[in-house]
C-alpha positions in Angstrom: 225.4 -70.3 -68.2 225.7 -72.2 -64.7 223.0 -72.3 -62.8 222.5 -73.8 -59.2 220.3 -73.7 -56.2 222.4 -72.9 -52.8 220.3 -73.6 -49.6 221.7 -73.3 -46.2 225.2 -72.2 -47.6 225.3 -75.7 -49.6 224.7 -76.3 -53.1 221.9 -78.9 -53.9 221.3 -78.5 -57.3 223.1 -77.6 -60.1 223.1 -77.6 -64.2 226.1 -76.4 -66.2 226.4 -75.5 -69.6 225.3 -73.5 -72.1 221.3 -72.7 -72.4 220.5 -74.8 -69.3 217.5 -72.8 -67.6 216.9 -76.5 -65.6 217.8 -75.1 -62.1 215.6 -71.8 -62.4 211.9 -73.7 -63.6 213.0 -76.3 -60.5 213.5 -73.0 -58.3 210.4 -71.6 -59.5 208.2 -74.9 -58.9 210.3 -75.6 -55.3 208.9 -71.8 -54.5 205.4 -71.8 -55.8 205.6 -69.5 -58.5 205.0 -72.1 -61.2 202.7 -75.0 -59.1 198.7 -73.9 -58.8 197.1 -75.6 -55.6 199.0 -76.4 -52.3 198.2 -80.1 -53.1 200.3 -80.3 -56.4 202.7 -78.2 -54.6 203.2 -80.9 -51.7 203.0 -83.7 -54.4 206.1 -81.5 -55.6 207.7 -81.1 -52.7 207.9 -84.6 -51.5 209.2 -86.0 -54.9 211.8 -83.2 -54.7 213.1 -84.1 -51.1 213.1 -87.7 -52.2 215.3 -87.2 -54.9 217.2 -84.5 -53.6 217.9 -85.5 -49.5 219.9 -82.2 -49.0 216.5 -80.1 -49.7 214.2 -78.7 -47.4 211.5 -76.4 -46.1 213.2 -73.0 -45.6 215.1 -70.3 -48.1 216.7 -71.1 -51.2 218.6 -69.1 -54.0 219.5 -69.0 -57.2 222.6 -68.5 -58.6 224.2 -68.1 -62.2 227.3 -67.9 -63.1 228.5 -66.8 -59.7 226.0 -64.0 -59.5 222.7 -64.3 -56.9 219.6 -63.9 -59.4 217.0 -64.8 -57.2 215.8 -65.8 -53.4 212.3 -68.1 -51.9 211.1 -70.0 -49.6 209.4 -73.4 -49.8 207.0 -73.3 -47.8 205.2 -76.2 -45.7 
């Protein structure tokens, strides 16, 4: 199962392999769903855009195995 997170038409994260679910808990936590308090969210947010320079505020999805599972926002 291949998993990656497209943003803007560009990928900017991915995990292949088998039993990988890396690339959806990242999605989850770039979108909110899994970070309580905006503080720990920005915290988040500005490790993530350190690490990973392609990333930003705006929609993301997520993909596996060439199929669109999910879309979010991260949100300022």
């Amino acid at each position: 199962m291949a998993q990656k997170i497209i943003q803007n038409g560009q990928t900017v994260m991915n995990a292949p392999g088998e039993g990988n679910p890396t690339c959806a808990i990242i999605f989850n936590n770039l979108t909110g769903v899994s970070i309580q308090g905006k503080r720990e969210q920005q915290a988040y947010l500005a490790m993530m855009f350190h690490d990973f320079p392609k990333l930003t505020y705006g929609e993301i999805e997520l993909w596996e195995d060439g199929k669109l599972i999910d879309k979010g926002n991260i949100n300022k």
